[in-house]
PDB file of N, CA, C and O in Angstrom:
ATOM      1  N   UNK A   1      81.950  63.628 125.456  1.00  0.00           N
ATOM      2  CA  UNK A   1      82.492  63.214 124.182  1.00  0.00           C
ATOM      3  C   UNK A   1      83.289  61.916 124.324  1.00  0.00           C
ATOM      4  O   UNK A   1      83.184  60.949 123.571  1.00  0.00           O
ATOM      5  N   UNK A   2      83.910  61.992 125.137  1.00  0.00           N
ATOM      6  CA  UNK A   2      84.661  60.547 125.742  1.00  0.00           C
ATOM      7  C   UNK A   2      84.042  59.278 125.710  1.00  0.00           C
ATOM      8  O   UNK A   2      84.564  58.186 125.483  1.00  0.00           O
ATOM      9  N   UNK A   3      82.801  59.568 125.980  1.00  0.00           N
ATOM     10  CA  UNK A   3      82.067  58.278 126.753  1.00  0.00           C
ATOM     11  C   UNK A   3      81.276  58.048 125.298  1.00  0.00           C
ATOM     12  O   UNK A   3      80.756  56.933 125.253  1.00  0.00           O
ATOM     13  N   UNK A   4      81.125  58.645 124.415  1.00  0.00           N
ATOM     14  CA  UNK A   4      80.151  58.319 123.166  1.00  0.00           C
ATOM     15  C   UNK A   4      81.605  59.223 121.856  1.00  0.00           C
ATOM     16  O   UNK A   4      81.686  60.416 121.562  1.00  0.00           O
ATOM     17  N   UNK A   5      82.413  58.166 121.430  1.00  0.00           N
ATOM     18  CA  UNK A   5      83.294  58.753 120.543  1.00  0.00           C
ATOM     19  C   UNK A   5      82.649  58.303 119.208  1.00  0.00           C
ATOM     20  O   UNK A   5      82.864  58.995 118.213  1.00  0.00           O
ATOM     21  N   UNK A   6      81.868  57.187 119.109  1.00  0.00           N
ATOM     22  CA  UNK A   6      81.535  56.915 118.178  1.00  0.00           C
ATOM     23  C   UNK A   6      80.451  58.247 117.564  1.00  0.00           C
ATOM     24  O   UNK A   6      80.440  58.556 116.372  1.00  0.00           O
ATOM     25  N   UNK A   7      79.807  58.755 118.345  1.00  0.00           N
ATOM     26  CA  UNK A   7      78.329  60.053 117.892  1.00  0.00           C
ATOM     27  C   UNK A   7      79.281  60.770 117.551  1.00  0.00           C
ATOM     28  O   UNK A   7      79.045  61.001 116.365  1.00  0.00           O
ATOM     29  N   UNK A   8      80.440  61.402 117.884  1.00  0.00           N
ATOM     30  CA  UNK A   8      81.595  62.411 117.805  1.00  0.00           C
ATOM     31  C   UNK A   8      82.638  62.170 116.797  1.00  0.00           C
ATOM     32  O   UNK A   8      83.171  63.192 116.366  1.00  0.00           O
ATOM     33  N   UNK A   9      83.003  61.170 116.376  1.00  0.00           N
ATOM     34  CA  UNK A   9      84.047  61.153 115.605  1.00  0.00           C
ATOM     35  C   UNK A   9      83.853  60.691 114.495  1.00  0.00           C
ATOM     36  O   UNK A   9      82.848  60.033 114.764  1.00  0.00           O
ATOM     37  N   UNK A  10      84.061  60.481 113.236  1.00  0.00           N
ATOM     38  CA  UNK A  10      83.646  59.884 112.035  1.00  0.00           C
ATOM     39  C   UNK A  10      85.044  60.006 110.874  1.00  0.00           C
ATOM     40  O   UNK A  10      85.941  60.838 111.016  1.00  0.00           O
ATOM     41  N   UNK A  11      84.993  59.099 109.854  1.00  0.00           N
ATOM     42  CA  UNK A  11      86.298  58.921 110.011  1.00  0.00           C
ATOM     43  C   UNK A  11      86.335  59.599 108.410  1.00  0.00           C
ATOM     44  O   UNK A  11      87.286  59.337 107.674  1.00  0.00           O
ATOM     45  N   UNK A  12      85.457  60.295 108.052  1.00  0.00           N
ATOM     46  CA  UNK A  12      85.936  60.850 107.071  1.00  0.00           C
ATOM     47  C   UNK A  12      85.387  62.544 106.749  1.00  0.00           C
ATOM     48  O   UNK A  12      84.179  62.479 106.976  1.00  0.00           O
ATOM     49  N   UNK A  13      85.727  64.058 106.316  1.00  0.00           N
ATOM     50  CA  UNK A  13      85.066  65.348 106.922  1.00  0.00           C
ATOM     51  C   UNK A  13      83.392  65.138 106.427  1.00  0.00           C
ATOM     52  O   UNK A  13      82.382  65.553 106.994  1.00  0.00           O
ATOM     53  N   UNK A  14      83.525  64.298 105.100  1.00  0.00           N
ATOM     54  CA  UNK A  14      82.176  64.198 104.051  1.00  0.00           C
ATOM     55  C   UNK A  14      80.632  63.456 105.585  1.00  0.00           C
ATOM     56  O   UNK A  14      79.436  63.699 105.746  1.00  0.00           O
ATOM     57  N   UNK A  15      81.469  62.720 106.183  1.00  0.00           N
ATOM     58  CA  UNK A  15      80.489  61.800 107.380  1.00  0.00           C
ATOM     59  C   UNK A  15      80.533  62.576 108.062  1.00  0.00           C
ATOM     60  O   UNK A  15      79.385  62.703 108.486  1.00  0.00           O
ATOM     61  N   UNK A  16      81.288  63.418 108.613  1.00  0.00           N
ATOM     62  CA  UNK A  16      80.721  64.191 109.718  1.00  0.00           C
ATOM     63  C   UNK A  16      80.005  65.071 109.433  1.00  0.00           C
ATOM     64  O   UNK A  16      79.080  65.414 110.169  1.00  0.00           O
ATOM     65  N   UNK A  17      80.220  65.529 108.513  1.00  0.00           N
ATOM     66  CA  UNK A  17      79.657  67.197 107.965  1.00  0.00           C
ATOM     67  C   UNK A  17      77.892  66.294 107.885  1.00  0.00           C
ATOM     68  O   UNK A  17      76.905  66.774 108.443  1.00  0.00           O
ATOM     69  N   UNK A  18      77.853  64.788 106.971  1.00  0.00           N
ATOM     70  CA  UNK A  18      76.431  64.588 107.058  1.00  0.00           C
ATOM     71  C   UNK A  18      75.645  64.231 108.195  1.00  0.00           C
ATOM     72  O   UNK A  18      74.417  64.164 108.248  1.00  0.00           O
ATOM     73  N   UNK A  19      76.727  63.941 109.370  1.00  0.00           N
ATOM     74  CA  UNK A  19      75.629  63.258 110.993  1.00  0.00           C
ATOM     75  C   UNK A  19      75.178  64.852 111.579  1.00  0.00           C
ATOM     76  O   UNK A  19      74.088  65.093 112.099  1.00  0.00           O
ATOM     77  N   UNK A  20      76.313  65.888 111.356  1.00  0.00           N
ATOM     78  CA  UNK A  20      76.406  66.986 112.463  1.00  0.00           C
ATOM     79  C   UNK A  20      75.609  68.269 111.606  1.00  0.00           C
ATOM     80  O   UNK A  20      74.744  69.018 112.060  1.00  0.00           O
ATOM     81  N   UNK A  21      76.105  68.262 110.431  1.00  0.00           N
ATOM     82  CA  UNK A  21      75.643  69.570 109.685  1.00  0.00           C
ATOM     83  C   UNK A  21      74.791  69.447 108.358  1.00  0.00           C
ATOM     84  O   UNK A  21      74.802  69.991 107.254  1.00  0.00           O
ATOM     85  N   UNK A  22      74.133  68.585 108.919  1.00  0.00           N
ATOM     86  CA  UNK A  22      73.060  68.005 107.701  1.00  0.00           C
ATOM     87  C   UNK A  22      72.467  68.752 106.857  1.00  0.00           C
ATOM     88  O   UNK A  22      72.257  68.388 105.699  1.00  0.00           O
ATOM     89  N   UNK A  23      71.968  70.392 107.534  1.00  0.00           N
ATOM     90  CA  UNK A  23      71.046  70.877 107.361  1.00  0.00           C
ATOM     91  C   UNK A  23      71.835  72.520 106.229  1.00  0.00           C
ATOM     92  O   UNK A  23      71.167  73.371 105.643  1.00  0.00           O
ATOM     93  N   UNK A  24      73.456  72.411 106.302  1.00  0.00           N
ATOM     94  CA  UNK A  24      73.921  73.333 105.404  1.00  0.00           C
ATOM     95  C   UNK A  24      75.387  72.310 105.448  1.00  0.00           C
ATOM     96  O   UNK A  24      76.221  72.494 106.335  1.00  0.00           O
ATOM     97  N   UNK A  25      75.597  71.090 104.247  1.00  0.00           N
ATOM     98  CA  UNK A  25      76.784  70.140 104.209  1.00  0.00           C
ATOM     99  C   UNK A  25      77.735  71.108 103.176  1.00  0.00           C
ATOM    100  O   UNK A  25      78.931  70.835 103.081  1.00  0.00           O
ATOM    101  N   UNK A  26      77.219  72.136 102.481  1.00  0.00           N
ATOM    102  CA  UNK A  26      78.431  72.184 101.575  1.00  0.00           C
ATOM    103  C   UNK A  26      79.322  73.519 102.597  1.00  0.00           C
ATOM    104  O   UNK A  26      80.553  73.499 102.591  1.00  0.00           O
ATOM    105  N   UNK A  27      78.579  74.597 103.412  1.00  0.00           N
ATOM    106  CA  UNK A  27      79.404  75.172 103.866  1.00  0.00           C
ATOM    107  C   UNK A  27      80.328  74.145 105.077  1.00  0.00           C
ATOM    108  O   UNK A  27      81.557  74.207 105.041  1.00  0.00           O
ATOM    109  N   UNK A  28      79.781  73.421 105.899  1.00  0.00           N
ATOM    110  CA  UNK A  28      80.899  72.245 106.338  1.00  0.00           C
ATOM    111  C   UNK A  28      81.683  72.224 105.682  1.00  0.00           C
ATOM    112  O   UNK A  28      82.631  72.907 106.068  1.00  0.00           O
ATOM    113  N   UNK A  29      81.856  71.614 104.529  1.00  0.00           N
ATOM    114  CA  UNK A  29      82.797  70.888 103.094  1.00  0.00           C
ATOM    115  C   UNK A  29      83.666  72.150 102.964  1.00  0.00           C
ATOM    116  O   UNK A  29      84.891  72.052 102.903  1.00  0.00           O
ATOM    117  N   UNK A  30      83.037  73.333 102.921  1.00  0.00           N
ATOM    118  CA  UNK A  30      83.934  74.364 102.291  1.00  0.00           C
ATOM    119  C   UNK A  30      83.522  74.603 100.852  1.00  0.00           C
ATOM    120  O   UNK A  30      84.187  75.503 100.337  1.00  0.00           O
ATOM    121  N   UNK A  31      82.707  74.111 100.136  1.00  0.00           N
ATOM    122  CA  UNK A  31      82.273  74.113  99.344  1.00  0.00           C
ATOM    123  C   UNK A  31      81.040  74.925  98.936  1.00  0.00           C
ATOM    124  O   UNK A  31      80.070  75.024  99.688  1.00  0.00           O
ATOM    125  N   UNK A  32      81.102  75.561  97.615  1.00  0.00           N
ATOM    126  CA  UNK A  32      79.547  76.261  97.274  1.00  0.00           C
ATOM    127  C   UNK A  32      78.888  75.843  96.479  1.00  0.00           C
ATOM    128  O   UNK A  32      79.433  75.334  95.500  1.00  0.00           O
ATOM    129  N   UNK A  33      77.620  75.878  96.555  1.00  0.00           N
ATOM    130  CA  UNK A  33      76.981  75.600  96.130  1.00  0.00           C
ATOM    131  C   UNK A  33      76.113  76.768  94.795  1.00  0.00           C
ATOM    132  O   UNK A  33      76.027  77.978  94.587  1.00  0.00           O
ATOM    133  N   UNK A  34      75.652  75.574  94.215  1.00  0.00           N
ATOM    134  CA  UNK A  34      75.723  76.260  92.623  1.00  0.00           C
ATOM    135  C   UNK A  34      74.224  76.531  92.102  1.00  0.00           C
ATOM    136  O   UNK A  34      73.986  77.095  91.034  1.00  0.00           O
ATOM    137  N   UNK A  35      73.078  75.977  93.142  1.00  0.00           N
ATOM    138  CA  UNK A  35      71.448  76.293  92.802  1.00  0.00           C
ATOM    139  C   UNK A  35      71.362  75.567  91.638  1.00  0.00           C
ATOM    140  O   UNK A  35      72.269  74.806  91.301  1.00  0.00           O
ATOM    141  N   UNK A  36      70.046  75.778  90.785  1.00  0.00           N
ATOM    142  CA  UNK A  36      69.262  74.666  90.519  1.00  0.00           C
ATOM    143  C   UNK A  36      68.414  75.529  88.869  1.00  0.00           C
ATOM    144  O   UNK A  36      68.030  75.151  87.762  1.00  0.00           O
ATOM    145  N   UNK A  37      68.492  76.975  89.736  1.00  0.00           N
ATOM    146  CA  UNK A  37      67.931  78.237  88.549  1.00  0.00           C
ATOM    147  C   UNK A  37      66.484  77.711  88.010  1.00  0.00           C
ATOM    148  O   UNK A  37      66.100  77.690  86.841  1.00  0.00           O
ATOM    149  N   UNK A  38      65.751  77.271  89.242  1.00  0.00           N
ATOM    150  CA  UNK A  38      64.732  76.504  89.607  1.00  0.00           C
ATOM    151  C   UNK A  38      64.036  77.792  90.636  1.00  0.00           C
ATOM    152  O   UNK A  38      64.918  78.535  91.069  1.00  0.00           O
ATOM    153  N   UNK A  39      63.007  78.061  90.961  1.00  0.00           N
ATOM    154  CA  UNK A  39      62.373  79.350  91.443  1.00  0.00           C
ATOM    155  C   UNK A  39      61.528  78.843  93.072  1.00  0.00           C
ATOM    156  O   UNK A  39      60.804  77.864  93.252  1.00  0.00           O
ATOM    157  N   UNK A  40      61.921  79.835  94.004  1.00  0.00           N
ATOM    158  CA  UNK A  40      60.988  79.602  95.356  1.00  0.00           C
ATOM    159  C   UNK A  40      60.817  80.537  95.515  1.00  0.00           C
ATOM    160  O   UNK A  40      61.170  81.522  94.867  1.00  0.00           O
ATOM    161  N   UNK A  41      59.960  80.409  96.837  1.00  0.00           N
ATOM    162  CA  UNK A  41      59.681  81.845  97.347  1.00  0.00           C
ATOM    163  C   UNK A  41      60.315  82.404  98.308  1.00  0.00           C
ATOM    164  O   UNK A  41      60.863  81.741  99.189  1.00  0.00           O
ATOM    165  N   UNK A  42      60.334  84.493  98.244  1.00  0.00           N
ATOM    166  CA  UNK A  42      60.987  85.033  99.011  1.00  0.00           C
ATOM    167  C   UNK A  42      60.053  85.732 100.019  1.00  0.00           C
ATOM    168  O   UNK A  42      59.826  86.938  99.928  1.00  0.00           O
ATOM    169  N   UNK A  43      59.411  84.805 101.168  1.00  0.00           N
ATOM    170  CA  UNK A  43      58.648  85.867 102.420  1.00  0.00           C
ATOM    171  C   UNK A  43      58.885  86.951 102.186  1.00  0.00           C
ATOM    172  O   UNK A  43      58.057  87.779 101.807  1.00  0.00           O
ATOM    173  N   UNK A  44      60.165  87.159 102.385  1.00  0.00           N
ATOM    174  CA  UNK A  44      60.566  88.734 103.174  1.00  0.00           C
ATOM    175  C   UNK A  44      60.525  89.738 102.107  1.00  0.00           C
ATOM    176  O   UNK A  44      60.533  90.937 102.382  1.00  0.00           O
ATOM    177  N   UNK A  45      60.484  89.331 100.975  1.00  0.00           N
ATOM    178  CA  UNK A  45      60.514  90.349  99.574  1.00  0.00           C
ATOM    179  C   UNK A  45      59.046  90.124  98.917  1.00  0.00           C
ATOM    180  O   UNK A  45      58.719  90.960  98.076  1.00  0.00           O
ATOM    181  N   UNK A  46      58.000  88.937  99.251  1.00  0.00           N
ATOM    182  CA  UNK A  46      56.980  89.017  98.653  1.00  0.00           C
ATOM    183  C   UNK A  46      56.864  88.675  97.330  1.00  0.00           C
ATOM    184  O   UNK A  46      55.852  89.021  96.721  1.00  0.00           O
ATOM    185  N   UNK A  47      58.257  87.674  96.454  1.00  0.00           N
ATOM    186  CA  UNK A  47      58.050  87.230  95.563  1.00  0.00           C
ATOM    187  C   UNK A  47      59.121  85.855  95.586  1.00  0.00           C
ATOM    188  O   UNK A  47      59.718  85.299  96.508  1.00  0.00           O
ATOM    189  N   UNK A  48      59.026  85.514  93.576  1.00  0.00           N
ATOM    190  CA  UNK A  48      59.204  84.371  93.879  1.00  0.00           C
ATOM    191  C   UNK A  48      60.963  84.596  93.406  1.00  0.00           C
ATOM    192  O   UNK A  48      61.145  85.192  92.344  1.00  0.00           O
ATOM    193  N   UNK A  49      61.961  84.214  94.039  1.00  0.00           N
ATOM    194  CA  UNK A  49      63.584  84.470  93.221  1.00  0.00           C
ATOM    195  C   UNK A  49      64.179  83.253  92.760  1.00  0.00           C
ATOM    196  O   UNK A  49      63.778  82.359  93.506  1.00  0.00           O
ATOM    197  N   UNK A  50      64.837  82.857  92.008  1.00  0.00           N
ATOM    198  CA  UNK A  50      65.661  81.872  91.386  1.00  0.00           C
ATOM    199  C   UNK A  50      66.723  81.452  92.574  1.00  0.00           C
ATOM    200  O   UNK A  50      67.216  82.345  93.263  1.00  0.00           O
ATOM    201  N   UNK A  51      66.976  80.427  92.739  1.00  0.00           N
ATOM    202  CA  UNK A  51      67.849  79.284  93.009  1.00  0.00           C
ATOM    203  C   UNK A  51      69.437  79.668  92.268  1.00  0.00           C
ATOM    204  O   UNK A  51      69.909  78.866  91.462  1.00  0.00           O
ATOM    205  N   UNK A  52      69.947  80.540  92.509  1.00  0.00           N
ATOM    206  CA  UNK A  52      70.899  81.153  92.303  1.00  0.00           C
ATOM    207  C   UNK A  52      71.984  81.619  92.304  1.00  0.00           C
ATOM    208  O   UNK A  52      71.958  81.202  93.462  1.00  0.00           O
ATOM    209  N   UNK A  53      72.990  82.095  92.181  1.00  0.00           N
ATOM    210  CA  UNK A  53      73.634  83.314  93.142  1.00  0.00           C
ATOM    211  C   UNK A  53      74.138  84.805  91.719  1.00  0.00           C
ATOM    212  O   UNK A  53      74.558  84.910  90.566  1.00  0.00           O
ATOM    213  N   UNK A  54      73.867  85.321  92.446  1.00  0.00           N
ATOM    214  CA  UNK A  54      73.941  86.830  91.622  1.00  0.00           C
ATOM    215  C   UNK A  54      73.163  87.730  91.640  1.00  0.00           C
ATOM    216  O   UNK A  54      72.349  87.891  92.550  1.00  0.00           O
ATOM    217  N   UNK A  55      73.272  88.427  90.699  1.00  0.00           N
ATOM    218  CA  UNK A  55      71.981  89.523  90.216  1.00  0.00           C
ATOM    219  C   UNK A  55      70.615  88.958  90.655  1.00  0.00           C
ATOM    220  O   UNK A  55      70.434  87.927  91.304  1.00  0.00           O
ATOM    221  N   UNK A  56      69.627  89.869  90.156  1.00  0.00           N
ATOM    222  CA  UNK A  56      68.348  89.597  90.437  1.00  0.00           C
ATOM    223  C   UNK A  56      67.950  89.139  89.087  1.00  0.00           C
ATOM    224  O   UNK A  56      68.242  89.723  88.043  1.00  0.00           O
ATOM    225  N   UNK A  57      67.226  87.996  89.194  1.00  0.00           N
ATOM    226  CA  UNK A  57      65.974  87.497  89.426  1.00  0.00           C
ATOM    227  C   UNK A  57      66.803  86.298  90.403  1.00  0.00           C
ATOM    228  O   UNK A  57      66.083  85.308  90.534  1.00  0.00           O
ATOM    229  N   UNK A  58      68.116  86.164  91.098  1.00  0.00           N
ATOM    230  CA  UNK A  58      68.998  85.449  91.758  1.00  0.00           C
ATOM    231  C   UNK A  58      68.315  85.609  92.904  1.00  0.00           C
ATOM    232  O   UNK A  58      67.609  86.596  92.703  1.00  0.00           O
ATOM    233  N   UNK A  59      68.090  85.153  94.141  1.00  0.00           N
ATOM    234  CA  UNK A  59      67.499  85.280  95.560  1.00  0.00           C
ATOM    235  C   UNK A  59      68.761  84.374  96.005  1.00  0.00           C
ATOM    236  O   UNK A  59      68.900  84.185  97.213  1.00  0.00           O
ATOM    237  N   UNK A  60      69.271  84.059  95.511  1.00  0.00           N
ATOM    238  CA  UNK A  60      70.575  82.614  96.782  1.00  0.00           C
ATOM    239  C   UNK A  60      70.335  81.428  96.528  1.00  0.00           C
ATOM    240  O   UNK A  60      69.202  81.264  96.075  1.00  0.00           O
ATOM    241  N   UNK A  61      70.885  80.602  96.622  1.00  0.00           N
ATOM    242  CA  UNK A  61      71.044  79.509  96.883  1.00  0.00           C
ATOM    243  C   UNK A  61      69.809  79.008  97.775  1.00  0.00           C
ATOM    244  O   UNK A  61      69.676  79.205  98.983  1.00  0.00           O
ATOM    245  N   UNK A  62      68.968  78.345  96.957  1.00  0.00           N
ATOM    246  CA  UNK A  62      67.873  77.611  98.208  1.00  0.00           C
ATOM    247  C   UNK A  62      68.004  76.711  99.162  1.00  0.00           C
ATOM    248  O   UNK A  62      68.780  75.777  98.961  1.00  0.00           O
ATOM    249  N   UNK A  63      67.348  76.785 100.283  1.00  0.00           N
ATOM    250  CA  UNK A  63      67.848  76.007 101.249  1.00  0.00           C
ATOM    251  C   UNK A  63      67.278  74.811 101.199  1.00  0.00           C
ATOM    252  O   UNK A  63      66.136  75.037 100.798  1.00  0.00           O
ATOM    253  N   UNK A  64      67.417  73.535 101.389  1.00  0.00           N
ATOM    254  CA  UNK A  64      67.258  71.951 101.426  1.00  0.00           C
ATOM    255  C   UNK A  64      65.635  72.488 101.911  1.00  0.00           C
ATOM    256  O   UNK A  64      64.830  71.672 101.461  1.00  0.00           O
ATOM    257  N   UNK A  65      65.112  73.312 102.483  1.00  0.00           N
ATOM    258  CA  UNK A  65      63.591  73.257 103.396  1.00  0.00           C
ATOM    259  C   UNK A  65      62.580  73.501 101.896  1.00  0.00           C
ATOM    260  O   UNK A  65      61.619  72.844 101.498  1.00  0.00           O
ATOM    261  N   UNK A  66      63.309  74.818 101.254  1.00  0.00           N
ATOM    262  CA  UNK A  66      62.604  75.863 100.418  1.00  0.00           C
ATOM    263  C   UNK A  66      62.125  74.786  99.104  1.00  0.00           C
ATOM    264  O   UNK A  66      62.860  73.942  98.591  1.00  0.00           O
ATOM    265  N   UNK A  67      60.503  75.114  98.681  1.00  0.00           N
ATOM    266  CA  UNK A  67      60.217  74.129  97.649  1.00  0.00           C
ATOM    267  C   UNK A  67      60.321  74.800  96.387  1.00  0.00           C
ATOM    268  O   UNK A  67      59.807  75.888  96.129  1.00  0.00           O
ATOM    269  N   UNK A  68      61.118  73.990  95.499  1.00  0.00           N
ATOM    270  CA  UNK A  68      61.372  74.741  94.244  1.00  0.00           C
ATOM    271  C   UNK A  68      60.610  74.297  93.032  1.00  0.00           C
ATOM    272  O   UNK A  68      60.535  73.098  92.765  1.00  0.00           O
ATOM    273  N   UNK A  69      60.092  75.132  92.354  1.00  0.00           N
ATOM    274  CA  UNK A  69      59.278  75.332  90.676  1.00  0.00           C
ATOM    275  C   UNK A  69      60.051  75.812  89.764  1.00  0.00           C
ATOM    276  O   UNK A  69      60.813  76.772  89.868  1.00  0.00           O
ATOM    277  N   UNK A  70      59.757  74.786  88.376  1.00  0.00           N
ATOM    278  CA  UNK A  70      60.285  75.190  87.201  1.00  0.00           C
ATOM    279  C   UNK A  70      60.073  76.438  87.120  1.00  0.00           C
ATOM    280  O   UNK A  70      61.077  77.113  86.892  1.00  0.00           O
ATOM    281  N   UNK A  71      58.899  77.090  87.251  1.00  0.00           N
ATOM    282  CA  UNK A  71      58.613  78.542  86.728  1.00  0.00           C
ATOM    283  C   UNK A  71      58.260  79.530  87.431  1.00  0.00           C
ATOM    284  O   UNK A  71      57.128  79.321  87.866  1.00  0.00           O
ATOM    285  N   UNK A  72      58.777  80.763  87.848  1.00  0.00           N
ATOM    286  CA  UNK A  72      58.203  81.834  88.395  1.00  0.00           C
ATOM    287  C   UNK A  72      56.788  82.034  88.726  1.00  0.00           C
ATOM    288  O   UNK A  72      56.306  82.423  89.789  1.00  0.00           O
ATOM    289  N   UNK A  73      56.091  81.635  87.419  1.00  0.00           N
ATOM    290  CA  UNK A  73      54.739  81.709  87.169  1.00  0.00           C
ATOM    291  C   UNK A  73      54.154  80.505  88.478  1.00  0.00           C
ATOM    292  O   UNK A  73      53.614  80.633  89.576  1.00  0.00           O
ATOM    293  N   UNK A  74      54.443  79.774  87.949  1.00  0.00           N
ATOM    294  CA  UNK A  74      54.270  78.080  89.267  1.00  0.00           C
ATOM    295  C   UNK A  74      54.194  78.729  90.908  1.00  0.00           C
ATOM    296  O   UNK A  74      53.365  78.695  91.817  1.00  0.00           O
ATOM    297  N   UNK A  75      55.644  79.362  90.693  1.00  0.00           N
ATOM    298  CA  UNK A  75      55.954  80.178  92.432  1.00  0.00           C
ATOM    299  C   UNK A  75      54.762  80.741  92.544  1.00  0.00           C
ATOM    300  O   UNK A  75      53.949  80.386  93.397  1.00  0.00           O
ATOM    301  N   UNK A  76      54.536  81.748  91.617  1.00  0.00           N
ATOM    302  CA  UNK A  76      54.176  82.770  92.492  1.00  0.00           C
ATOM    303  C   UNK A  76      52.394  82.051  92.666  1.00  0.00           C
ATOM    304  O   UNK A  76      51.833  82.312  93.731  1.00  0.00           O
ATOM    305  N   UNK A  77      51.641  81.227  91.662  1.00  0.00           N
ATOM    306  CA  UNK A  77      50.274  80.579  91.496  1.00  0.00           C
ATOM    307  C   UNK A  77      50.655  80.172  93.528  1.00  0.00           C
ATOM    308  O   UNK A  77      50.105  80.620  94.534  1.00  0.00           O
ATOM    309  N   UNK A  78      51.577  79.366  93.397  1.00  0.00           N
ATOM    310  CA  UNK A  78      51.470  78.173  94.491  1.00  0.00           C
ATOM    311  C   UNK A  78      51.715  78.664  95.685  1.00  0.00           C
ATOM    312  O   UNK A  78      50.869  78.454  96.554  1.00  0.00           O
ATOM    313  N   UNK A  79      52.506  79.169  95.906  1.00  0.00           N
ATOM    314  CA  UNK A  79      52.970  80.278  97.192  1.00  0.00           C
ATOM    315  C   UNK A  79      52.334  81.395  97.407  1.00  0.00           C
ATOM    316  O   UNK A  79      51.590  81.474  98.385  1.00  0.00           O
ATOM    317  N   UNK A  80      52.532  82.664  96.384  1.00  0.00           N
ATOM    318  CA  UNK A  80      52.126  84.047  96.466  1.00  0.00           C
ATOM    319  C   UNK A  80      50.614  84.325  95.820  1.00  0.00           C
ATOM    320  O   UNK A  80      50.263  85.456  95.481  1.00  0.00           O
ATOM    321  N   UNK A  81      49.967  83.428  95.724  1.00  0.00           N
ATOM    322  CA  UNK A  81      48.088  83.658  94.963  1.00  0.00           C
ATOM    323  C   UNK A  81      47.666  84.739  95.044  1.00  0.00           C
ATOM    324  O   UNK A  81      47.059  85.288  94.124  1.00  0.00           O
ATOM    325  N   UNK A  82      47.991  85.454  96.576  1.00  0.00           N
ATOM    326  CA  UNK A  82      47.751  86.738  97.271  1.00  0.00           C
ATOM    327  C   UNK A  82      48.360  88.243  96.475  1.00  0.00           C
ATOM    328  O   UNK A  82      47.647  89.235  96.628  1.00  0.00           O
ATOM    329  N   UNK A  83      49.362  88.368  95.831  1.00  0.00           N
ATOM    330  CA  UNK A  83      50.597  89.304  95.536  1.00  0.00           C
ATOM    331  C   UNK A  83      50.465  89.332  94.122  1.00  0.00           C
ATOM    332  O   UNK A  83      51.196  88.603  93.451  1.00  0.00           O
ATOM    333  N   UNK A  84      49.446  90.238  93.458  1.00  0.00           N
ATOM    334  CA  UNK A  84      48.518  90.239  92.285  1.00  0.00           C
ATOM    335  C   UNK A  84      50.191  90.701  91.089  1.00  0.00           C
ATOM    336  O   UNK A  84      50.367  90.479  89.891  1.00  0.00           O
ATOM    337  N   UNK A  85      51.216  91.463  92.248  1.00  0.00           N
ATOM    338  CA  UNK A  85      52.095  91.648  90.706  1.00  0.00           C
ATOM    339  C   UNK A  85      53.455  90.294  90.919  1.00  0.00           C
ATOM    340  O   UNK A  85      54.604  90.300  90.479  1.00  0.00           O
ATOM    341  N   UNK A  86      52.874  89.442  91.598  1.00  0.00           N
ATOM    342  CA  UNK A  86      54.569  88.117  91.919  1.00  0.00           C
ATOM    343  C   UNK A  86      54.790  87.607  90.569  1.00  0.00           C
ATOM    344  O   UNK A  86      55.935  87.504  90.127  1.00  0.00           O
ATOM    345  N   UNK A  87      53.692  87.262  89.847  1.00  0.00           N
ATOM    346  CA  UNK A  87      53.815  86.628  88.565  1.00  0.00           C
ATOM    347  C   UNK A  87      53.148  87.767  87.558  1.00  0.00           C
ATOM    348  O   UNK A  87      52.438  87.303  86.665  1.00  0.00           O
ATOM    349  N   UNK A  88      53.259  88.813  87.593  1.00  0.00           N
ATOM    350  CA  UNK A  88      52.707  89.275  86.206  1.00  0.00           C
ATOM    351  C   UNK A  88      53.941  90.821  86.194  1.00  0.00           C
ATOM    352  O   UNK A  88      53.599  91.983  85.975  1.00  0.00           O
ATOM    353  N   UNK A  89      54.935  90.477  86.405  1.00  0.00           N
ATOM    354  CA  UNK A  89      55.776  91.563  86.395  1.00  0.00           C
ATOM    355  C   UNK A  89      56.115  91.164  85.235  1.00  0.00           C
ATOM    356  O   UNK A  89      56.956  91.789  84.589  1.00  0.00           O
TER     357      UNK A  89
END
C-alpha cells in the first residue's frame, strides 16, 4: 500500500467506493438503493420479479449485471420462454 498510495487512497468516500467497490457503490456509500420497478429475472425462483424492495411481485434491488424490462410479460418472453406459467400468472 505504501509503495502505490495513489491505487489506495482517493480523496473523497464517493472515489473510492467507485475505483474499489464498483460493483455494489451504494452499500459502500451507506446508502440504499431504491430499484427502477422495472422487471428481471429470478434463476432461483424461475420467474420474472420487479426491481424493488418489499412484498412480492418485489425480488430486490437489481444488480448493475441483471437486465431489466418494462414488463413482466418482456421478462418472462426474453429470459423464461421455457416456464409456460412466468408470464401468464
Amino acid at each position: 500500500m505504501i509503495s502505490n498510495q495513489k491505487w489506495y487512497l482517493s480523496t473523497t468516500l464517493k472515489k473510492c467506493c467507485e475505483k474499489h467497490f464498483y460493483w455494489d457503490i451504494n452499500e459502500c456509500l451507506g446508502t440504499t438503493a431504491v430499484g427502477s420497478n422495472k422487471w428481471y429475472v429470478s434463476y432461483e425462483d424461475a420467474k420474472c420479479v420487479q426491481d424493488c424492495s418489499g412484498a412480492s411481485p418485489c425480488g430486490g434491488v437489481a444488480n448493475f449485471w441483471e437486465e431489466l424490462y418494462s414488463s413482466k410479460e418482456q421478462c418472462c418472453k426474453n429470459k423464461l420462454g421455457w416456464v409456460s406459467k412466468c408470464s401468464y400468472k
